[in-house]
Steps between C-alpha positions, in 0.01 A plus 500: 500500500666601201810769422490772209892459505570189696872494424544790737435315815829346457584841650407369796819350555680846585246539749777384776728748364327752702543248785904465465505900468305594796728255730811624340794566768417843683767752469650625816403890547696722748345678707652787748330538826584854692434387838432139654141583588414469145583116459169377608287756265709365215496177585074504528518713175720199302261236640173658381676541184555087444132422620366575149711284287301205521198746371699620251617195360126347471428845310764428283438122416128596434582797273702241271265262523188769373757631204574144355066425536413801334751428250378197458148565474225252676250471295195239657453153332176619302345160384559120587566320148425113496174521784259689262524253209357160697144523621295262690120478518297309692281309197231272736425290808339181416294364797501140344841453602573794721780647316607856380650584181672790394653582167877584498614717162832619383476784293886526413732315286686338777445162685389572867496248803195591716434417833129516634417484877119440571426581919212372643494591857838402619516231256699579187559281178752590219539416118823597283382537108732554200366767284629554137495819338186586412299238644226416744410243763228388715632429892270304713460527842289239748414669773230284667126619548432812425442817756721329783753785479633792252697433222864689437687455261872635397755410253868556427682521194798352409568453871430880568233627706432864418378724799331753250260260477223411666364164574225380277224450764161316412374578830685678747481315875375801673217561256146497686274168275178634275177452651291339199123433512382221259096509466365169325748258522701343207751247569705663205527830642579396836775278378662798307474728799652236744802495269543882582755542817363822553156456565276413729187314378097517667264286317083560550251345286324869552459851559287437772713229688850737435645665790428837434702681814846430296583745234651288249778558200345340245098361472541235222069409423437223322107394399321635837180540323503844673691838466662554847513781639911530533662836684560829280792465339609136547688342249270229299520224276205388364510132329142460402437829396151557305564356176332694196213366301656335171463232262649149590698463184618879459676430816665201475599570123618816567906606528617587810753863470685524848581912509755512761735211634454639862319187655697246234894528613653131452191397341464363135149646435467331211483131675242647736173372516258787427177343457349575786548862524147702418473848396404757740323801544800698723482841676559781216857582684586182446813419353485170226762259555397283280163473229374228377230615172585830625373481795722494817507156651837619779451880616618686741460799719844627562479830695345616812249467735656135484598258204245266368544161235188399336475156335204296403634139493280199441705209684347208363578619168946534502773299527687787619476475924676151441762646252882575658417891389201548702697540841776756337188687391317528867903622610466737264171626559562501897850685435281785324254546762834577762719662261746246551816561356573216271850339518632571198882713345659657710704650213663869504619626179778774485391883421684775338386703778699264787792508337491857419388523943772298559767721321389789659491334866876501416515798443336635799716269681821633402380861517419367919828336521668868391345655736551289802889578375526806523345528818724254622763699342468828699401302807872351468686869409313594843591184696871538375524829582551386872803354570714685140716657679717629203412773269321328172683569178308698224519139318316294692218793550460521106446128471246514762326774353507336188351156650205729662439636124588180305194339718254748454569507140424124486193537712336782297540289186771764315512414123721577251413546069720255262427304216448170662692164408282301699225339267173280614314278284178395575293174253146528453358223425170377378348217704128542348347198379619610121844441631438125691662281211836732533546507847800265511637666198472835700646396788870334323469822345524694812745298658720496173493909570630530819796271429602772311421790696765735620640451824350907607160426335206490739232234309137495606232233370158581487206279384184648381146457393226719651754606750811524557685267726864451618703199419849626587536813685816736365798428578880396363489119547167401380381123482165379300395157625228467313188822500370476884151767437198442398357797310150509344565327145219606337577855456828676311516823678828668355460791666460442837825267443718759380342744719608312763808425387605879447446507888729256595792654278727638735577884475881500464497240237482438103197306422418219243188324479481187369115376400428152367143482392309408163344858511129425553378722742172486625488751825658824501654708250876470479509908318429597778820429685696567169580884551568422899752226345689742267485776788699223720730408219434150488673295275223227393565211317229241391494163432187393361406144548255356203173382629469162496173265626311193324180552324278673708179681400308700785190610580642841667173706541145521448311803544143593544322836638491428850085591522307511218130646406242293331647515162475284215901410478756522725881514362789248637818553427736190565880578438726191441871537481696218271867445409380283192213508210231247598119393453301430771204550688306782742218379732333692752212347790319653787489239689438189325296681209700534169486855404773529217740270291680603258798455217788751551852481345780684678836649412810551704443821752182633615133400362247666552140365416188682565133288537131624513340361859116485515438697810288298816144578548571408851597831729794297648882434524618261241835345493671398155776237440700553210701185383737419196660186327797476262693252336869503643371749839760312752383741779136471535449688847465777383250461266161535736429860591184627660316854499186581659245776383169641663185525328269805662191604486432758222676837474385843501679749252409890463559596139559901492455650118234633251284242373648457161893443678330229755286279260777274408592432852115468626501157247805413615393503861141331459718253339700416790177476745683855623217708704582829354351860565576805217529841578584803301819695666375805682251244659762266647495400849679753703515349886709201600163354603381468170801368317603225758241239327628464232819283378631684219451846350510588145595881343417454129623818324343703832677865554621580838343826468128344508562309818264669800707612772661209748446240211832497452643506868244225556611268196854497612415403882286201354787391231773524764353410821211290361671319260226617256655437133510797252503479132577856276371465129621764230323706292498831361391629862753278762850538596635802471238622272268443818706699709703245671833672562636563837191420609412172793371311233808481274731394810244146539545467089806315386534677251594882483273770344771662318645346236874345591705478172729730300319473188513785229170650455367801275541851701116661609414828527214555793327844484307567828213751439390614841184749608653752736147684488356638851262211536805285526481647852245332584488167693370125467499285755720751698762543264537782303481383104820625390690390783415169349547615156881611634581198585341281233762731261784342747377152474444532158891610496598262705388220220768622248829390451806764420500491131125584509349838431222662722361846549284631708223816414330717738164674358241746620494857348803428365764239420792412733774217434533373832784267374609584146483211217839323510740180656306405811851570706473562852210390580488639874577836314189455322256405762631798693387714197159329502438543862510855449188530304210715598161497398317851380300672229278346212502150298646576144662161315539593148847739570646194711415208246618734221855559676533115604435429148749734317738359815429121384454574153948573487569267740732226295326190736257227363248487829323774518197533768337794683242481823274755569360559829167775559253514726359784308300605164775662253444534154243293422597484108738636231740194568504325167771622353724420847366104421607532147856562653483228756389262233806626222725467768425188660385681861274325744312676724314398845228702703444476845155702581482578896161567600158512368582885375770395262408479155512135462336485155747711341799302688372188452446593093906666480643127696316240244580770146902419622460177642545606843317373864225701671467483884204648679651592887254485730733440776847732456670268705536282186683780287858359571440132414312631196768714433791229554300262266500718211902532530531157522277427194623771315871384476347175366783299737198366712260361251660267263303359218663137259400178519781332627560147694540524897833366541547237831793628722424301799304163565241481771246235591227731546576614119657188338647629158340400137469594212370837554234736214583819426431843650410808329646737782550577853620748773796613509662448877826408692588203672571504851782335646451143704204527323409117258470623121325243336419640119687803367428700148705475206643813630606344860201685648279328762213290403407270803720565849391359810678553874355455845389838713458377836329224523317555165578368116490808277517451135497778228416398144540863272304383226144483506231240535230674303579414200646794344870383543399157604270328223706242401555446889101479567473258216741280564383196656754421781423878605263370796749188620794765475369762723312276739829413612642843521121617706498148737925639574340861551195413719563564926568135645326598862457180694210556744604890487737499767821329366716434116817318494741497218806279490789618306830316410787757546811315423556165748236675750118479484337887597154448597302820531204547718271764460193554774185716442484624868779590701429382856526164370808257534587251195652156523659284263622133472672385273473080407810373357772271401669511829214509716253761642595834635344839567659775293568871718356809320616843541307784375607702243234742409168566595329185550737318288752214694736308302703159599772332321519087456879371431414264214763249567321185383297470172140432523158660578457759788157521623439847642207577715404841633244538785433822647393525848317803734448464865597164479269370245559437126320690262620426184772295301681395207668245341752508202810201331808569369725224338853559523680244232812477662705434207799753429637341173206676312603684155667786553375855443469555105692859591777306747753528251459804422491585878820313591716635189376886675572387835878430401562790266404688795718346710770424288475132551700260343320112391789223609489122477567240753864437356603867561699569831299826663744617690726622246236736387629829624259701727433819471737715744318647794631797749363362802535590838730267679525420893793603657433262822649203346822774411478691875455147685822331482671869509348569817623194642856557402444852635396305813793328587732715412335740723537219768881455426557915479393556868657103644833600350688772687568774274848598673626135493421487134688830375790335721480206294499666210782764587716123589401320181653860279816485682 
């Protein structure tokens, strides 16, 4: 128990003042008594008047006592200091010589005297070690023959035993023994298992000859010859499990890889004797624990019905049953089977969030301890009202009222508004690996600082790397022996630090934070806290610590596509972070076949080298080891990283386009081994059904407007529930010249139909020529045709911008301007207009194109285009000289013929004389996206011809950059936002964006592939490698149709993704790695989509593997590796200068050095709401007594001694 003001319970001592008052002499009242009968009624009345003093008086002591506690403040003792920083762990029992040992650590910078006390039934032995700072050592223990009693052991520390912790028990006493079954004896086995104290060992040289009434805990077979038939669900170990066919010498050459250290704790695995382990052919749900020539040689089943080991050893052929490690491994493997909690640190590391619990525990507390006083408070006034026999003075009820209000003023919290003189500083400090060599220097630093704090300032310590921990909680006297947390050191996440730290900052105080860090931050964004920081007026000041480290070059990622297609090259990306320029060498195996070595050269900061893999013939899951060596590396272990990849079978892809758009990609596929099938657009699949085969889906310059109806619904369902890829390729006809706006397929693109810039372009004038004849009555497809001709003129509108010019001509018998030739202004004004067309009378064109031309003909804008729309005869000549005016005046013109009685011919012949477009409607439904295109093409914004160079804004492994050939033009489009941009124009438009929909890769490339704007593309002859790599990212990675998973680092977490085809299934994943093997919850977040998170504490590989299970029974799984490097020194972000110098303009931080004194730095004055409880406290207890001595003292006596002492 601890005090927010401790020096008040010193107040304590004028507790017995209310004592020596309450026993003060009694005056002597008169009282006159008329008659004699009355004596005994006032005698009864002055006795029940005296029975409540003792009462009174216990009222009284306890109401001092509550105001000096409250005062004080009790705040709970939130964490023991010294206990969490020595661990012990039991490390093996040897059953040579019948002794334990456990491994004793201290973890601080202090010396420690430990005292261990090993119980074996009621016989206890004890050892006393001397542990230096940092420093380990092995206890031993003889305990006699093994499985004679439980094992308990405890320990004290520096004479202390701490009842917060519990005793470290290897096997509790009451603890019911293991039943074991061994099947086909083996005198190596058996020894092991005798060793065990918890189990109890059967032995049978068979299935037949076993006792097969007892259930047992554990069947351990051996070679039996036969498969027994063991009960549903038992838990199995299996030592002479069917070994797979092989070659002699491929086995015993071959490396051994050992996946997860689950069944190797205390073991040096590379002194064991592996020889005799065989590959075998395991259950598909399986998990490897460790391969030998890729093949697992130690598996496991780890979930339910019941846990199973497989091994294939060959007994005659190891060392290892006679080797000391053999016995820890059986523990190990038995320990599994029980989920047996190992022995191991018992270690509890401080949290923001205790100490923040613990502060407001106070609180509540004191906020009790008010209200119990004034309770008490009335309970007295009542109490004393008794036996006051004299009429109170108006002074004595004023104080009481003002103690009933003084307390309730307290309780409710009251605050008052002043600038604040209190001030807290709180030190963030960097404890990530980056930051190991200047740890010491840190820590002088620290203490240097709060020698000279002020004696008001409140000083918090806080160390960080992923997280935030607590090292010294806030308060006015604090004392740094030495960093006692342990955060995650290989992330720098400055933002969840100095989030955290703006939540500890009291209210009512000035705050300064102090951050010592070399700036590298490699989780989080720290601009994202910088407005909050400014908002809070923080004073920041920085002191950035140079990096420092030896030599070190690291191997920090390779990448690969995590499935592939039969393709001729696959792309690997390795990344390899330096802080010096070196030469050295890349390898890369599968297995123990060389697939790659090569020469690199490296500079300081981030490398990035991209190789050509040949791609397996083999439908299979290969696993790559990347390796590199360089002259003057001092830390190698990083230097080995693995990545797996899975070849399938071939793809199917449905290419959607006219023949000539397609061709290109039809080569490209047949050179892939790509099953394709070609269709033109209005015959594209339109059901669900038909689109689920295939794995990607390709639009080459295909208008929306062509699609048959449902294509569209259908493509999106596949693409986002399917995880169908979909690839959009530009052209003349795509985009929003296809009729993509606002439309379902735009929202799966990445990039935006409309263009997104600010860019100047020339003004257009748009002239809408529209039939408003009778027959425009009529209806198609049960829409009358110039409904749809209404609202093609809005769509039309719709495509211009406000500096644009449009107009919009009604014709029949005669001419109306439906929307006169001008700005195109309010454009809801004009549709309004347009919707009030009606259709009536006879088909005469000549008066309408002769009044749009004289319109366009003084129109001051260099666009000039006019659409006419007729599903009727007209004139059917005299319209040369309107085409020598077009042609003088630099007018387009498109026809759109509705019908099979317009006169095409004579529309088709007025569209090619001006260089126009001719459309034939069959279907009217069409007449807005035809209508839309020609605005779009018309203001020449959409279609942009130049041979230019694709410029690389972002790099990606499915599109590693190079030297890139020219384009001759693309599509003009906008990019979306959290969408990847890849290549951009030399105007900043897109080129190449790709983004995820669902659980399907989209990619939309606005130039062309038919070699109109792409011949120098076609030609070039890394064309096919390039895009094989973008098409094998594309293509849907369905693992036996029922299950994808996709692992994703997000900061220091792991999010793996799960995504089932059928939704009354139920998915499963374990995850293999450093620290053992564990099965990772999933929640769902979408439909048919779970997602899990991995803490990636320790660097290494995590082997994920899905399995997805209905009724009980798995139908399908998955398997995927991620490497996490570990290392947190890597180069800094190129941009993390720039990023830090924004971060403190924003904040108004201020850089400082270790020699500078940080308190002097003034803080920024705050108007903070202050208590008044620590103000109201110690008035109310003055209030207190001096009620107390108002109503002892008799208030006659006391005007007589003051009329005496003025004479």
């Amino acid at each position: 128990m601890s005090f927010l003001h401790p020096a008040a319970l010193f107040l304590l001592l004028t507790v017995p003042f209310v004592w020596l008052l309450h026993h003060e002499k009694r005056r002597t009242v008169s009282v006159e008594v008329s008659h004699l009968k009355f004596w005994d009624e006032i005698v009864a009345q002055s006795k029940k008047k005296v029975q409540w003093r003792s009462p009174i008086l216990l009222l009284r002591l306890l109401l001092a006592v509550l105001f000096v506690l409250a005062w004080a403040g009790p705040v709970p003792d939130p964490i023991d200091k010294a206990p969490e920083q020595v661990t012990v762990t039991r490390a093996t029992y040897n059953y040579h010589t019948n002794t334990v040992i456990y491994q004793v650590v201290n973890h601080t910078e202090e010396e420690h005297k430990i005292q261990l006390s090993l119980t074996k039934g009621e016989t206890a032995t004890a050892q006393a070690v001397q542990l230096k700072p940092q420093a380990a050592q092995n206890v031993s223990f003889s305990v006699g023959k093994a499985g004679e009693g439980a094992l308990r052991l405890s320990w004290q520390i520096d004479g202390e035993k701490w009842s917060t912790r519990p005793e470290l028990d290897i096997m509790p006493g009451d603890t019911e023994r293991k039943k074991i079954l061994v099947l086909g004896g083996n005198t190596f086995v058996h020894e092991a298992l005798h060793s065990l104290p918890y189990v109890e060992v059967t032995e049978s040289p068979s299935w037949e000859q076993a006792d097969k009434t007892i259930l047992y805990d554990l069947y351990i077979i051996g070679d039996i010859g036969t498969k027994p038939d063991v009960p549903t669900g038992a838990k199995v170990w299996w030592l002479n499990y069917p070994a797979k066919g092989m070659p002699e010498t491929d086995v015993k050459q071959a490396a051994i890889h050992v996946l997860a250290p689950l069944f190797f704790k205390h073991i040096d695995v590379g002194q064991m004797d592996w020889r005799g382990f065989q590959p075998m052919q395991v259950p598909e749900n399986a998990v490897p624990f460790v391969e030998k020539a890729n093949q697992p040689v130690v598996a496991a089943l780890t979930e339910a019905p019941g846990k199973q080991v497989y091994m294939a050893m060959r007994w005659q052929e190891t060392d290892l049953p006679l080797q000391l490690a053999f016995p820890v491994f059986v523990e190990n493997v038995v320990s599994w089977f029980f989920d047996m909690e190992q022995p191991g640190q018992f270690v509890k590391q401080p949290s923001v969030s205790e100490y923040s619990a613990h502060y407001e525990q106070a609180v509540l507390w004191r906020t009790w301890m008010l209200v119990c006083i004034f309770g008490l408070l009335l309970l007295e006034w009542l109490l004393s009202v008794r036996y006051m026999h004299e009429k109170r003075t108006i002074i004595w009820k004023c104080i009481r009222v003002a103690s009933l209000v003084g307390v309730l003023l307290a309780a409710v919290g009251m605050h008052v508004i002043w600038d604040t003189k209190r001030a807290a500083t709180i030190f963030l400090i960097d404890r990530s690996l980056s930051m190991a060599s200047s740890q010491k220097e840190v820590e002088m630093y620290i203490q240097s600082m709060l020698r000279q704090k002020a004696a008001r300032d409140d000083v918090a310590v806080l160390s960080f790397g992923a997280e935030p921990m607590v090292d010294v909680p806030l308060q006015r006297k604090p004392v740094l022996n030495g960093f006692q947390t342990n955060p995650n050191p290989h992330f720098t996440n400055l933002e969840k630090a100095i989030d955290t730290a703006l939540k500890i900052f009291p209210e009512n105080a000035a705050r300064r934070l102090v951050i010592v860090s070399d700036g590298g931050e490699n989780a989080g964004q720290m601009l994202n806290v910088a407005e909050q920081m400014k908002q809070k007026r923080v004073q920041t000041l920085w002191w950035r610590t140079p990096q420092k480290g030896a030599p070190d070059v690291q191997l920090q990622r390779l990448t690969l596509p995590s499935f592939a297609y039969h393709a001729e090259r696959l792309p690997l990306t390795a990344d390899i972070v330096s802080n010096y320029e070196a030469d050295g060498v890349f390898t890369l195996t599968e297995g123990d076949h060389l697939v790659l070595k090569q020469n690199i050269h490296v500079v300081p900061g981030i490398n990035t080298f991209v190789f050509s893999l040949p791609a397996s013939e083999r439908a299979a899951a290969h696993q790559y080891t990347g390796q590199i060596e360089f002259a003057g590396d001092t830390l190698t272990s990083d230097n080995v990283r693995s990545v797996s990849v899975t070849q399938k079978r071939a793809a199917r892809v449905l290419l959607v386009g006219e023949e000539k758009d397609i061709g290109p990609l039809s080569s490209l596929m047949t050179g892939m081994d790509i099953q394709y099938t070609s269709v033109r657009p209005h015959m594209m699949p339109r059901t669900v059904e038909q689109l689920v085969p295939y794995d990607a889906i390709f639009l080459v310059n295909a208008p929306r407007y062509e699609f048959p109806p449902g294509a569209e619904q259908s493509l999106e369902t596949v693409v986002r529930a399917q995880g169908t890829g979909l690839f959009v390729v530009g052209g003349e006809r795509s985009f929003a010249l296809g009729g993509y706006k606002d439309t379902l397929l735009e929202a799966m693109l990445p990039v935006q139909a409309t263009m997104k810039d600010n860019k100047k372009h020339p003004a257009t004038g748009l002239l809408l020529l529209i039939d408003a004849s009778g027959s425009m009555e009529e209806k198609s497809d049960g829409i009358a045709k110039i409904e749809m001709a209404k609202e093609a003129a809005i769509r039309a509108l719709e495509a211009l911008e406000s500096d644009d010019y449009v107009g919009v001509v009604a014709f029949s018998d005669a001419v109306e301007w439906l929307v006169p030739f001008g700005a195109v202004g309010n454009k809801e004004m004009a549709a309004k207009k347009i919707g009030q067309l009606r259709a009536g009378g006879g088909t005469v064109i000549i008066p309408a194109l002769n009044d749009a031309l004289q319109m366009l003909e003084r129109t001051p804008i260099r666009i000039k285009h006019m659409v006419l729309l007729t599903d009727g005869q007209g004139e059917l000549d005299g319209y040369g000289p309107y085409i020598e005016k077009m042609k003088q005046h630099g007018i387009t013109l498109s026809t759109a013929a509705i019908g099979q009685d317009a006169a095409e011919t004579m529309l088709n012949a007025l569209a090619r004389s001006t260089g126009g477009r001719t459309y034939s409607v069959q279907n009217v439904a069409s007449l807005p996206t035809i209508f839309s295109y020609e605005a779009y093409t018309a203001t020449g914004r959409y279609v942009n011809h130049g041979t230019f160079i694709p410029r690389i804004v972002q790099d990606a492994p499915y599109f590693p950059p190079r030297q890139f050939p020219p384009l001759a033009g693309y599509t003009g489009t906008g990019i979306k936002d959290n969408a990847s941009l890849l290549l951009q124009s030399e105007k900043g438009d897109p080129i190449l964006a790709t983004w995820r929909y669902g659980l399907g890769n989209v990619a939309a490339w606005t130039s062309d592939l038919n070699g109109g704007w792409s011949a120098a593309w076609l030609s070039w002859p890394q064309f096919q490698q390039q895009w094989t790599a973008l098409i094998n990212w594309g293509l849907a990675h369905r693992d036996d149709g029922v299950i994808r998973m996709q692992a994703i680092q997000e900061d220091e977490q792991l999010q793996v993704d799960v995504s089932l085809a059928s939704s009354n299934t139920t998915p499963h994943v374990m995850v293999m790695g450093p620290a053992g093997v564990f099965s990772l919850p999933l929640q769902a977040v979408g439909e048919r989509l779970y997602r899990g998170t991995v803490e990636l504490k320790e660097p290494g590989n995590y082997s994920l593997s899905a399995t997805v299970q209905q009724q009980g029974t798995i139908v399908g799984q998955t398997k995927t590796l991620f490497t996490f490097t570990g290392s947190e020194y890597v180069s800094p972000d190129p941009n993390q200068e720039r990023k830090l110098a924004a971060f403190m303009r924003i904040i108004g931080g201020r850089w400082v050095d270790e020699k500078e004194n940080v308190f002097i730095s003034p803080v920024l004055p705050i108007k903070a709401p202050n208590p008044l409880i620590d103000i109201l406290l110690p008035f109310l207890l003055m209030l207190f007594y001096i009620d107390i001595a108002l109503r002892k003292s008799s208030w006659k006596m006391w005007k007589q001694k003051r009329s005496e002492n003025c004479a």
